[in-house]
Every structure is written in structure tokens, then in C-alpha cells.
Backbone bond lengths (Angstrom), bond angles and torsions (degrees), N, CA, C in turn:
res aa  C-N    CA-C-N  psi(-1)  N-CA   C-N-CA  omega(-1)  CA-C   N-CA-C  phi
1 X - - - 1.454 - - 1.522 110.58 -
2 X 1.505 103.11 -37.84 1.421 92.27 -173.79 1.874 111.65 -86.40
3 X 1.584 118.51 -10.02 1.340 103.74 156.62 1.674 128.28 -69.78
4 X 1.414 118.77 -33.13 1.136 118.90 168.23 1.740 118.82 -57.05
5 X 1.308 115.31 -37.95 1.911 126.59 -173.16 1.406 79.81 -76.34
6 X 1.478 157.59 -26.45 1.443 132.49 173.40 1.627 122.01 -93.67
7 X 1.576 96.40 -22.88 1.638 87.36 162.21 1.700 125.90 -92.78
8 X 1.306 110.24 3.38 1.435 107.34 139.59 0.955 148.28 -66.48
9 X 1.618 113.33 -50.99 1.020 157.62 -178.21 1.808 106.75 -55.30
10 X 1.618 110.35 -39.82 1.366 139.32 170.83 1.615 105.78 -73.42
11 X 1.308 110.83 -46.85 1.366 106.97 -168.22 1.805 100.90 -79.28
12 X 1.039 116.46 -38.55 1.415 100.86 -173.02 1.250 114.19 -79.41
13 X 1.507 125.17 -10.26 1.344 107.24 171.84 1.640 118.40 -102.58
14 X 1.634 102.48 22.08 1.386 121.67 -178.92 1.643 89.05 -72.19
15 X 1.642 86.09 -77.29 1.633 115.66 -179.03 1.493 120.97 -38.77
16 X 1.892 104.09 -25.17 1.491 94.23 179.01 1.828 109.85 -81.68
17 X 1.469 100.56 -24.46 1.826 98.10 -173.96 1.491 97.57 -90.02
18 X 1.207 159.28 -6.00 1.112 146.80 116.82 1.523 130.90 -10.72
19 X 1.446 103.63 -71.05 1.265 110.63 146.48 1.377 144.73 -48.60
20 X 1.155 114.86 -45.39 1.514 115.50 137.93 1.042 138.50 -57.69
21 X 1.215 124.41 -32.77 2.143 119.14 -178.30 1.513 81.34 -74.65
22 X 1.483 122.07 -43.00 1.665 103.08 -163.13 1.877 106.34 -74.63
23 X 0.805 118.11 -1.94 1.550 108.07 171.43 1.536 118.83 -95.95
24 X 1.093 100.11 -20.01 1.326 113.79 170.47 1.550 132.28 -79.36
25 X 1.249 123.72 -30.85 1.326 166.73 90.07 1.953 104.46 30.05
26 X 1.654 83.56 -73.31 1.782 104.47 -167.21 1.690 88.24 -70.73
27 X 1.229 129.22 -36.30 1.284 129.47 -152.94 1.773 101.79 -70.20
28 X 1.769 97.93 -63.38 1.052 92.83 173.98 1.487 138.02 -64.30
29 X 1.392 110.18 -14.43 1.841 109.71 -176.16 1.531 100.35 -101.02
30 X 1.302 108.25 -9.54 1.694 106.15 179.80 1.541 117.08 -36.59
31 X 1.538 117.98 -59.40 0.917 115.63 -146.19 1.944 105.88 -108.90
32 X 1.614 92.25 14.46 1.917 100.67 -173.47 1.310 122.40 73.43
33 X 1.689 127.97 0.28 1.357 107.91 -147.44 1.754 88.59 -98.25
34 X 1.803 118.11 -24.26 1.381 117.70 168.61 1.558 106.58 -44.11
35 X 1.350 126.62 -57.33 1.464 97.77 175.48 1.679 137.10 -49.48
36 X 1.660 89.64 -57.03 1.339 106.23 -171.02 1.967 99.05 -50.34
37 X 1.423 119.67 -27.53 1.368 112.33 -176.10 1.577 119.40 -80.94
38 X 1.295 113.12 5.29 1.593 127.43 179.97 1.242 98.00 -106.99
39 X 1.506 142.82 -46.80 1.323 137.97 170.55 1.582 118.29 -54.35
40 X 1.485 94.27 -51.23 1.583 99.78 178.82 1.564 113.42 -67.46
41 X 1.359 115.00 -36.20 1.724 107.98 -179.90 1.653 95.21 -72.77
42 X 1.872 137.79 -36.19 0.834 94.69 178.39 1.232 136.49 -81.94
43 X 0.973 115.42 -14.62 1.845 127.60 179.76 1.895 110.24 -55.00
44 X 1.382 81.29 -39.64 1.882 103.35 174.23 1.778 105.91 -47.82
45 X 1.605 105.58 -60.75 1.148 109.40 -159.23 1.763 99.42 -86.19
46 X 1.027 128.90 -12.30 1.613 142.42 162.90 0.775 108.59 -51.08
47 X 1.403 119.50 -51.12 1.676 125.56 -163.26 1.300 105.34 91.07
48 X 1.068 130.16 21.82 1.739 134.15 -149.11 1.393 90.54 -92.80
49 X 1.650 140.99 84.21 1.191 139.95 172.10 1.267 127.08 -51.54
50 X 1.602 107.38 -49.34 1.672 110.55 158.13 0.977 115.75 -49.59
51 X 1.466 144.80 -80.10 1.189 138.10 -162.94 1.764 115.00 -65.25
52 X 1.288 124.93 -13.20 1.188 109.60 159.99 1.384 108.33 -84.29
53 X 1.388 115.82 -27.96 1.568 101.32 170.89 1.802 132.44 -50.79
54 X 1.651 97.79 -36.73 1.212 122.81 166.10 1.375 110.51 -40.07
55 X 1.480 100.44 -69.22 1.992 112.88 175.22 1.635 116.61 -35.14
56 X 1.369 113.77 -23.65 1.533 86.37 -159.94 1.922 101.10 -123.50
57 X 1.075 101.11 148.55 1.275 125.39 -169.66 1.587 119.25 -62.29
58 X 1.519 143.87 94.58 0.929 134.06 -148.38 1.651 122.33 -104.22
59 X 1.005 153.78 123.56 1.112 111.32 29.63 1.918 114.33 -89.28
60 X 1.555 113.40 152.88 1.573 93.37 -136.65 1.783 80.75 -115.57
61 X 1.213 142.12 172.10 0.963 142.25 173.22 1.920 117.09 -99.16
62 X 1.081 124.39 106.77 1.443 105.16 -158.75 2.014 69.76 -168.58
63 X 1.532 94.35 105.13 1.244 126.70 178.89 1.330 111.49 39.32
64 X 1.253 146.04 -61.16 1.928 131.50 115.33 1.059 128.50 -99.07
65 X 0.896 117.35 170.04 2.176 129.98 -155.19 1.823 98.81 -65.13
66 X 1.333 82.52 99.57 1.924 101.07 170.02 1.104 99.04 -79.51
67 X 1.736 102.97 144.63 1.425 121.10 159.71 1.545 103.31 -105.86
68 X 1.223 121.52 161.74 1.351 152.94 -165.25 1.787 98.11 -54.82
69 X 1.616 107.59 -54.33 1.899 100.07 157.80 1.235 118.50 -41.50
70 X 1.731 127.54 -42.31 1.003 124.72 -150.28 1.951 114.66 -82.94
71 X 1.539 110.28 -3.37 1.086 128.87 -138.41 2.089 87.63 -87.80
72 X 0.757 120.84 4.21 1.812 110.50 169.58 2.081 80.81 -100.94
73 X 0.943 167.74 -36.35 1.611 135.69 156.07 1.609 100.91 -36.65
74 X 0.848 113.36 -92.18 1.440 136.82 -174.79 1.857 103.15 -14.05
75 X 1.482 108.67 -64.24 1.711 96.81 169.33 1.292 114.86 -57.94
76 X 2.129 126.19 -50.89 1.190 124.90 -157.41 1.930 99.55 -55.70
77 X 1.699 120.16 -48.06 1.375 110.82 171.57 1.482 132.69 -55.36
78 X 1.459 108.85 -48.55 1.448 115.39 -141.30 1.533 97.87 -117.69
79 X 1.504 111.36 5.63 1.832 106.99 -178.86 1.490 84.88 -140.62
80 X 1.639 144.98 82.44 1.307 150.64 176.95 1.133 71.55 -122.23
81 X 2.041 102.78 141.98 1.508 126.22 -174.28 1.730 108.51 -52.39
82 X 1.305 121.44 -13.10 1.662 124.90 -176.11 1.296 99.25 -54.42
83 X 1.932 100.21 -53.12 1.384 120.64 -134.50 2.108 88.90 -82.64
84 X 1.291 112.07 -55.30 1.592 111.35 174.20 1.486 110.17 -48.53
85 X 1.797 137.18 -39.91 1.015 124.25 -159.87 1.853 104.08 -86.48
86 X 0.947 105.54 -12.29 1.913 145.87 163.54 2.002 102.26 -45.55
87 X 1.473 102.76 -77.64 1.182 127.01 -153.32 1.459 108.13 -92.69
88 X 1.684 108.04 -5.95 1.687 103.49 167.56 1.242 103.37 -99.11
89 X 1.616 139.06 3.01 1.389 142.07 171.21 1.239 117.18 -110.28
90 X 1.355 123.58 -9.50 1.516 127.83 162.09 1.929 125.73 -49.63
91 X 0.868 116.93 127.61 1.864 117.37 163.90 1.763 83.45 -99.02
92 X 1.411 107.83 135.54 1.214 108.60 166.33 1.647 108.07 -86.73
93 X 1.472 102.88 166.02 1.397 114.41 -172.68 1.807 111.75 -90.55
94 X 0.930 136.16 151.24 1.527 139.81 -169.19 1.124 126.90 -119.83
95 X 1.763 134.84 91.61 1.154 141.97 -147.85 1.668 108.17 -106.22
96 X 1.191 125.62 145.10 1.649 119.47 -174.88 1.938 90.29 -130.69
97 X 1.219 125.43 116.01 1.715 103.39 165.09 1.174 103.36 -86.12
98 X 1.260 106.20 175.56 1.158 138.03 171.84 1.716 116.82 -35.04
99 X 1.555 94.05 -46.76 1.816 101.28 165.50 1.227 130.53 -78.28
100 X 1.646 104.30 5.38 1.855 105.03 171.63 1.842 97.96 90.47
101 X 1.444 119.29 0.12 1.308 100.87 167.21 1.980 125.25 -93.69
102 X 1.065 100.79 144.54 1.522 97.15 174.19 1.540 129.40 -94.86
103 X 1.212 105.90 138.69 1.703 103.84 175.29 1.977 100.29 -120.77
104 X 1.408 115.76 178.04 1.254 135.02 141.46 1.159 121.74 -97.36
105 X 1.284 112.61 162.57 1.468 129.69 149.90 1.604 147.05 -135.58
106 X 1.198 119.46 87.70 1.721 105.66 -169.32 1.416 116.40 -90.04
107 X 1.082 123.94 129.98 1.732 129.01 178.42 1.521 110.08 -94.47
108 X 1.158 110.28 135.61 1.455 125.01 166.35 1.045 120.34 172.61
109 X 1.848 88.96 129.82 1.680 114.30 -164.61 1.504 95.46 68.75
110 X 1.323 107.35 -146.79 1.313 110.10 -165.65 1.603 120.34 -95.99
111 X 1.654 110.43 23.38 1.311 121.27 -150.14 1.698 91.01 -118.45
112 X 1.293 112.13 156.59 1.343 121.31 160.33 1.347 110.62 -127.59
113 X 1.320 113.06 134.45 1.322 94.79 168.22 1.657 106.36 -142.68
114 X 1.383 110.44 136.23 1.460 131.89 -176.60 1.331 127.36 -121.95
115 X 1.433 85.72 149.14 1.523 107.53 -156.60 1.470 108.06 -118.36
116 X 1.873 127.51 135.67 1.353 134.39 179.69 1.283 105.27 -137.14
117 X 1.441 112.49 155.80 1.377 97.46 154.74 1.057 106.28 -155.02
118 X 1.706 94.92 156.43 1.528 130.89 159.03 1.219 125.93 -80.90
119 X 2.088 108.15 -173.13 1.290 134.82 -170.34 1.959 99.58 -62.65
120 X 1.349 129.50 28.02 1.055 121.91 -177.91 2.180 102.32 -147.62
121 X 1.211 91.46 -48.71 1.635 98.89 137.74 1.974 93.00 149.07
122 X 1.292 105.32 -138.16 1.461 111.78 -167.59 1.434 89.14 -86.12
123 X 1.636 104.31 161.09 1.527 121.93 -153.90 1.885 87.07 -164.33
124 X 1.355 82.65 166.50 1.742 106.21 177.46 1.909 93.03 -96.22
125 X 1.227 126.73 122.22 1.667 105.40 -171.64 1.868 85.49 -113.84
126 X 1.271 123.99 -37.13 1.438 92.21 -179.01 1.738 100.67 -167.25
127 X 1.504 131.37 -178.94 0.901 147.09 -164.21 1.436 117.10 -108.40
128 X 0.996 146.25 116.04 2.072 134.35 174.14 1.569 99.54 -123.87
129 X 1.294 100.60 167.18 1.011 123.94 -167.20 1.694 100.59 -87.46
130 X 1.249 142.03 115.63 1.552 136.82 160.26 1.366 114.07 -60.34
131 X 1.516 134.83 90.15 1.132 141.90 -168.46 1.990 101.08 -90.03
């Protein structure tokens, strides 16, 4: 009796973390931004300027409202090797407002930088200061 009460006992808490990695799973790929955050850290750690330029949403906020020309400021500040060796060790943070929309957030150094997305998909939308 008491081997059978442990291979239940085994099986349901098989079935319960099953159930859990898979909800967790759905949570994170639900909304695409787990990809878009493996492309973007790698392009980051590439150095791939175009394609992070690609990433971010223009006109972008990064000390005043950059345009897409403006985007070699925008690396020389906010992508210095600190800030990339920074942003390939980040889990970004996961925001819901009040209206059901989602953002990210990754911190490093004294920079924030966040991510939304739109009808085109997730984007870098702007820069704050980590006070």
C-alpha cells in the first residue's frame, strides 16, 4: 500500500510541474517579446547597429526625441561596451497597466530602457533615467 500511495503521490506531482513549466512556457512566448529579446540582446552583443537600429521605435526618446539619422548618438550613449555587457545579462522586467497593455523593462547602469509593442511588433520605444 505504501508503494502504490508513493507512485501516486509521484505521479501527481510529475503531472503538477508539467503543468506548470507548460504554463509558464505559454506565458512567456505568449506575447513574442522572449524572442524579440534574444535577437535584440544578440544584435546588442554583435554590435549589429543596423539591426538594433531596426529594433527601436522612432521617433525614440533618448535624451530628446531621436530620429532614426540620429541613432549613431543614441549607440555612442546608451550601447557603451558597460551598457551591452549589461544588457546580455539582463531578464527584462514585465509591466501590465491598468488598460491590459504590456511593456518591458531592462536596467543598466543608470539607463532604462523599454520596450512596447505595436501593429509592427515589439520595439525599443524609449530610454529613462534609473533614479
Amino acid at each position: 500500500m505504501n508503494s502504490m500511495g508513493s507512485l501516486i503521490g509521484g505521479g501527481l506531482l510529475a503531472a503538477g510541474l508539467l503543468i506548470s513549466a507548460g504554463s509558464v512556457r505559454a506565458v512567456e512566448s505568449d506575447d513574442g517579446f522572449a524572442a524579440f529579446w534574444t535577437q535584440f540582446k544578440t544584435a546588442v552583443s554583435k554590435s549589429d547597429q543596423k539591426a538594433v537600429s531596426e529594433m527601436i521605435k522612432y521617433p525614440v526618446l533618448y535624451i530628446d526625441l531621436r530620429q532614426a539619422a540620429e541613432f549613431p548618438v543614441i549607440w555612442r550613449g546608451a550601447f557603451k561596451p558597460a551598457h551591452r555587457a549589461c544588457l546580455a545579462k539582463q531578464k527584462p522586467v514585465k509591466d501590465t497597466s491598468p488598460k491590459g497593455v504590456v511593456s518591458y523593462s531592462a536596467f543598466c547602469a543608470s539607463l532604462i530602457y523599454s520596450f512596447s509593442k505595436d501593429e509592427s511588433g515589439w520595439k525599443l520605444t524609449d530610454f529613462g533615467v534609473d533614479d
